[in-house]
DRENFIVO-200435 format. One line per 4 residues: number of its first residue (from 1); their letters; for each residue z negated, x negated, y of C-alpha. Coordinates in steps of 0.001 Angstrom, whole numbers, plus 500000, padded with zeros to 6 digits. Each point is the difference from the previous one (the first is absolute). Layout:
// DRENFIVO-200435
NUM = a = Z X Y | ...
//
This chain:
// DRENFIVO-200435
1 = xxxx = 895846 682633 830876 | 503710 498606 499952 | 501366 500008 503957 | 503328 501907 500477
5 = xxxx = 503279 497551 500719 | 500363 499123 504002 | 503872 498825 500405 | 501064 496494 498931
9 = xxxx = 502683 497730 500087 | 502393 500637 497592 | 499932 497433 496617 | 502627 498630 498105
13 = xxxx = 500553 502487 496727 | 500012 497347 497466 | 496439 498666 501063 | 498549 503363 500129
17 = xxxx = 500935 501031 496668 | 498242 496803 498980 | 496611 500834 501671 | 500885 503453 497721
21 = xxxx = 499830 497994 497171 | 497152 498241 500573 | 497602 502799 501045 | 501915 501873 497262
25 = xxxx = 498358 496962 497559 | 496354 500239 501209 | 499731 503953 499764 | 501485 499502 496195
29 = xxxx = 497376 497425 499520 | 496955 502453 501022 | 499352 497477 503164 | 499054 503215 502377
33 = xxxx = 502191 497752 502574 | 499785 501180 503938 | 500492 497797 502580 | 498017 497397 500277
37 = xxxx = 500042 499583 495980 | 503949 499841 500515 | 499728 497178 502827 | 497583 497944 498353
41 = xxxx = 501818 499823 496757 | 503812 499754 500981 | 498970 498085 503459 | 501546 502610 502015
45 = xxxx = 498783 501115 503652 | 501328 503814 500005 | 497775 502361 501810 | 498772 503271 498733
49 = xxxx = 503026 501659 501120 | 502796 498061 498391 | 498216 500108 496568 | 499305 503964 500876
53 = xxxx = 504016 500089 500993 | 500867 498305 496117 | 497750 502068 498111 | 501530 502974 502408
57 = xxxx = 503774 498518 498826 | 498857 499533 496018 | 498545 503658 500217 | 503336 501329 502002
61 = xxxx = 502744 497734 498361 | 499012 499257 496506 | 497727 503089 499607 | 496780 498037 499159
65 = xxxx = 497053 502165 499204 | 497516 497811 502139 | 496958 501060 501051 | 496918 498050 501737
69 = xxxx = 496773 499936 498279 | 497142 499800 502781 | 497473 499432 497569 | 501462 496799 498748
73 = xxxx = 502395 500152 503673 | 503265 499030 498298 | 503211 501379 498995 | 500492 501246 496397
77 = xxxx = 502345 501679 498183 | 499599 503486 498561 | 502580 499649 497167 | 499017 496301 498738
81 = xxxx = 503281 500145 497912 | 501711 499874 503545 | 501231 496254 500801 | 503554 499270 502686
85 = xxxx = 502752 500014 498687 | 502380 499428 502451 | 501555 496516 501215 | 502379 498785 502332
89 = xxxx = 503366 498229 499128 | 501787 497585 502045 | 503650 499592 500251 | 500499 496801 497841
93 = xxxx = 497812 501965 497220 | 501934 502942 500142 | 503094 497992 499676 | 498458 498105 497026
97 = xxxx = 498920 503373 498657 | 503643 500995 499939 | 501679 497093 498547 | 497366 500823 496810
101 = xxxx = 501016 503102 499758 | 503493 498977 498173 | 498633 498719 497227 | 498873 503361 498594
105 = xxxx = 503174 500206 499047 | 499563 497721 497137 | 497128 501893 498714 | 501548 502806 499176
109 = xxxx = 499151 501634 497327 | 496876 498053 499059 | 496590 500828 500780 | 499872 497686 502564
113 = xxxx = 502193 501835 502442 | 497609 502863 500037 | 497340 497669 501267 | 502002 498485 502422
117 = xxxx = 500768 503105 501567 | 496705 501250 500073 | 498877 496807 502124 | 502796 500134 502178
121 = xxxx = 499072 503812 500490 | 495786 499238 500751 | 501696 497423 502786 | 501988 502242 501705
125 = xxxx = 496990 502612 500016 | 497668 497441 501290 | 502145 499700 503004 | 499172 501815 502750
129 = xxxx = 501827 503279 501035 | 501479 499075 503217 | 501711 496729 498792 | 503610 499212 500919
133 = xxxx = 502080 497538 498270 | 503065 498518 500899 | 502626 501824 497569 | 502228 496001 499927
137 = xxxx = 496970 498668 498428 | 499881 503015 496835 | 503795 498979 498541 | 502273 499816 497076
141 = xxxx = 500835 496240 500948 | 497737 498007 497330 | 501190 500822 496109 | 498467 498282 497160
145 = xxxx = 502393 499867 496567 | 497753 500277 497108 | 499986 499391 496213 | 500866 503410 497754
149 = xxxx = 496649 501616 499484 | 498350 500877 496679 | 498684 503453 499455 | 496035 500242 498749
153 = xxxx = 498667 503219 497967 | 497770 501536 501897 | 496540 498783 500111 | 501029 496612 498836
157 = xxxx = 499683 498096 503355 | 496823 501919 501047 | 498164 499391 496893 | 501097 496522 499245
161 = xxxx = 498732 499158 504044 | 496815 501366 499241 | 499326 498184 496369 | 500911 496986 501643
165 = xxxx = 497317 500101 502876 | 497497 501410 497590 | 500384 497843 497224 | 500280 502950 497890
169 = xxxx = 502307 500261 496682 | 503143 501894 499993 | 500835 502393 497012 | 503643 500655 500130
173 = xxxx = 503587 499887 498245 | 502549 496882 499837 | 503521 499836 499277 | 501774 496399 500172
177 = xxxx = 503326 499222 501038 | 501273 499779 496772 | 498175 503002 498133 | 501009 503619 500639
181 = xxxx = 496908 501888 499031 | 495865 499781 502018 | 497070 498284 498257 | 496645 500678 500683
185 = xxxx = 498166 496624 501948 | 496726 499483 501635 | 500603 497286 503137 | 497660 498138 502002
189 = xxxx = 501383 500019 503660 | 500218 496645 501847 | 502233 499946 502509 | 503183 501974 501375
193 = xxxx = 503183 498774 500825 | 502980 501393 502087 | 503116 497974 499125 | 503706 500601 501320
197 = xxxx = 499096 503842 500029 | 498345 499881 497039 | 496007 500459 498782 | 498344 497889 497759
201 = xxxx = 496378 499897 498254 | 498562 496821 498919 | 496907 500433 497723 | 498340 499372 496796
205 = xxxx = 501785 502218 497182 | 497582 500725 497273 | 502886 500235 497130 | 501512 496992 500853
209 = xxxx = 496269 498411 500826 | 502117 497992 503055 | 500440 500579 503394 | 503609 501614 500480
213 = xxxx = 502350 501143 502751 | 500974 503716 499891 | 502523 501934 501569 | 498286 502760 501759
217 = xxxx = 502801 502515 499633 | 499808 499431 496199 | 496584 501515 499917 | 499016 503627 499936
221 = xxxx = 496614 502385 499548 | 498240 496862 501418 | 495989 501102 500511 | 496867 498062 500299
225 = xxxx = 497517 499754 497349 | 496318 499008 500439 | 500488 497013 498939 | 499197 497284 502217
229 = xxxx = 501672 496180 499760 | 499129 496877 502086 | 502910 497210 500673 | 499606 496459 498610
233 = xxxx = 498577 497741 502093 | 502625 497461 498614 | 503182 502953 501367 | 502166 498781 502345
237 = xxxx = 502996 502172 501729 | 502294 496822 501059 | 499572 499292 496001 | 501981 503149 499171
241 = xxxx = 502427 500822 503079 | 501755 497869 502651 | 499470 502121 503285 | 503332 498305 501246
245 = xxxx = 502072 500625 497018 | 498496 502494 497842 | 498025 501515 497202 | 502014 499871 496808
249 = xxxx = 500761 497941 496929 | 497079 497493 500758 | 499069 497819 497161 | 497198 498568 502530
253 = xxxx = 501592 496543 500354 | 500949 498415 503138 | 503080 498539 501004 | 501676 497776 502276
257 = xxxx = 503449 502012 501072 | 502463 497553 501690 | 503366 501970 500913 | 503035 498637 502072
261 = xxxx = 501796 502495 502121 | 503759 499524 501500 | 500657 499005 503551 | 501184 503374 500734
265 = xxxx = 496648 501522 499447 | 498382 496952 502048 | 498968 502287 503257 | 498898 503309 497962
269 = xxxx = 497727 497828 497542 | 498455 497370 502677 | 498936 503281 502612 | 497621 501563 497199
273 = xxxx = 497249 499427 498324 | 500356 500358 496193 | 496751 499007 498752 | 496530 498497 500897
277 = xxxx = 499503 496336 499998 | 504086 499248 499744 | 501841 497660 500801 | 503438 500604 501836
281 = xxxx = 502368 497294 501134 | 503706 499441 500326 | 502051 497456 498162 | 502345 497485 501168
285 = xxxx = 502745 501724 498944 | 499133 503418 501475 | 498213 501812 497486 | 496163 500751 499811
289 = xxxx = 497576 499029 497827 | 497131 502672 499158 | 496606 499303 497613 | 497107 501814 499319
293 = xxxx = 497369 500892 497058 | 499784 503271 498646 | 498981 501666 496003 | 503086 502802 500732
297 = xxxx = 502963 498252 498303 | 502072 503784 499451 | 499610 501059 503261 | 500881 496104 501160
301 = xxxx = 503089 500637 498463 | 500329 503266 501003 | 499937 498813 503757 | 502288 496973 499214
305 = xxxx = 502868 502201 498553 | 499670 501806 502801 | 501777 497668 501962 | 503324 500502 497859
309 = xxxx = 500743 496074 499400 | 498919 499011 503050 | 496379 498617 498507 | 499538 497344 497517
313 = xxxx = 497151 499438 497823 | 499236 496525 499472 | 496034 500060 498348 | 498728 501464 497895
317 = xxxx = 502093 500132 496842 | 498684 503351 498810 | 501252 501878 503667 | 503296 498176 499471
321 = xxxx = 500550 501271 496957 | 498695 503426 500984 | 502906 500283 502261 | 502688 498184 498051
325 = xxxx = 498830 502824 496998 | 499941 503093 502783 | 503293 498600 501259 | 502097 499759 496739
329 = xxxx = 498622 503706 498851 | 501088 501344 503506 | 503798 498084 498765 | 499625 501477 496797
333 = xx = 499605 503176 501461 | 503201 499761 502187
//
């Protein structure tokens, strides 16, 4: 029979909530753990008290139903959905924990903001009750400026998510930028990308017979089918999309972009990073010299005009004349 708790020393919070865990773990795992199962498996030298004293503070604190079998003379749980919930935070986590909480803001109105919320929410309930936090550390202080957001139909997101991990077909309705009116498609899920505030779908379309980027907030009454569809083994995602520059008007091909930017944009340009496997230096006269190898020519030239003048294309000859063509239609326009 278990021995009632004689007085202790007091333990450090943080440590006991991890022998919690751990004798937490074996009940789950039908171990039947008492004492000398405990110390023999986690190397611990507690007597029969202090393990009586934790099962007294999981009963008392986190309301465990534990009971002690003496024909099998262990602990066991009489709900064996029951499991601990709880954990402790630490001030640099909670700080971290509130410098994530800004970027909700740029998921608004998507489904993803629910989610977000709804972890954030099973944090704070895992916390225990008599937690105090510093109110400097829960502030206003970090923003984040986001992209516009798209809007999705409803459904769209969830169902498209779920295709996607289940290799399942999608059944829904199209529109493209230039048509007006829906069209009836079946889609083959391969990937999903968020770009500048906007979702995208890459996949196998079975009108076109061609993998295809879609808009998400183009699509509507999107549903899974029974159909089932397996990826190529020859599909690659850095074939169709440039994770550094984007996900649109790829004819597959790679190129070498070389650009020249003015010595007044010398310090902004050399402190980032603008792509993977670049190379960044400054000229003699000032200026800085940027190269790297991408298959997203529009969105290179997107990015470049960006810069208002201040960014010169020198290779390839396609992206220079994508801007020099974008440029005299925005003059045109004036």
């Amino acid at each position: 029979m278990p021995e009632k708790p004689q007085k202790e020393p007091q333990r450090n919070p943080t440590h006991i909530l991890g022998y919690l865990m751990k004798i937490d773990q074996s009940i789950r795992n039908g171990e039947y753990p008492n004492v000398n199962k405990l110390n023999k498996k986690y190397g611990w030298k507690f007597s029969r008290s202090t393990i009586w004293r934790y099962i007294e503070i999981l009963r008392s604190d986190y309301s465990a139903p534990i009971e002690f079998d003496y024909q099998k003379n262990g602990y066991y749980y009489t709900d064996p959905t029951f499991y601990l919930q709880r954990v402790m935070l630490n001030e640099g986590e909670l700080l971290t924990l509130s410098t994530i909480l800004p970027l909700l803001e740029q998921y608004k109105n998507t489904p993803l903001e629910k989610t977000y919320r709804d972890l954030i929410n099973k944090l704070v309930k895992m916390l225990p009750e008599n937690i105090t936090v510093d109110s400097a550390l829960i502030n206003n202080e970090v923003h984040f400026i986001s992209d516009p957001i798209t809007k999705l139909e409803p459904g769209v997101f969830e169902n498209i998510l779920k295709a996607t991990k289940l290799h399942q077909t999608l059944k829904l309705e199209y529109k493209t930028a230039q048509n007006t009116d829906y069209e009836e498609r079946l889609f083959d899920p391969y990937h999903m990308i968020c770009q500048k505030g906007s979702w995208y779908v890459l996949g196998f379309s079975h009108s076109s017979k061609a993998i295809r980027l879609w808009a998400m907030p183009r699509i509507k009454n999107c549903n899974m089918i029974e159909t089932r569809f397996t990826i190529p083994d020859d599909f690659r995602l850095e074939d169709h999309i440039d994770i550094q520059m984007g996900a649109w008007g790829n004819d597959g091909e790679k190129h070498k972009v070389e650009i020249e930017f003015v010595k007044g944009l010398k310090t902004y340009v050399m402190e980032r990073t603008w792509h993977s496997g670049q190379t960044l230096k400054e000229n003699k006269d000032g200026s800085v010299y940027l190269s790297f190898e991408t298959n997203q020519l529009s969105q290179t030239a997107a990015w470049v005009m960006s810069f208002t003048g201040g960014a010169k294309v020198l290779n390839p000859p396609e992206l220079r004349n994508m801007v020099k063509d974008a440029a005299r239609e925005i003059l045109g326009k004036c």
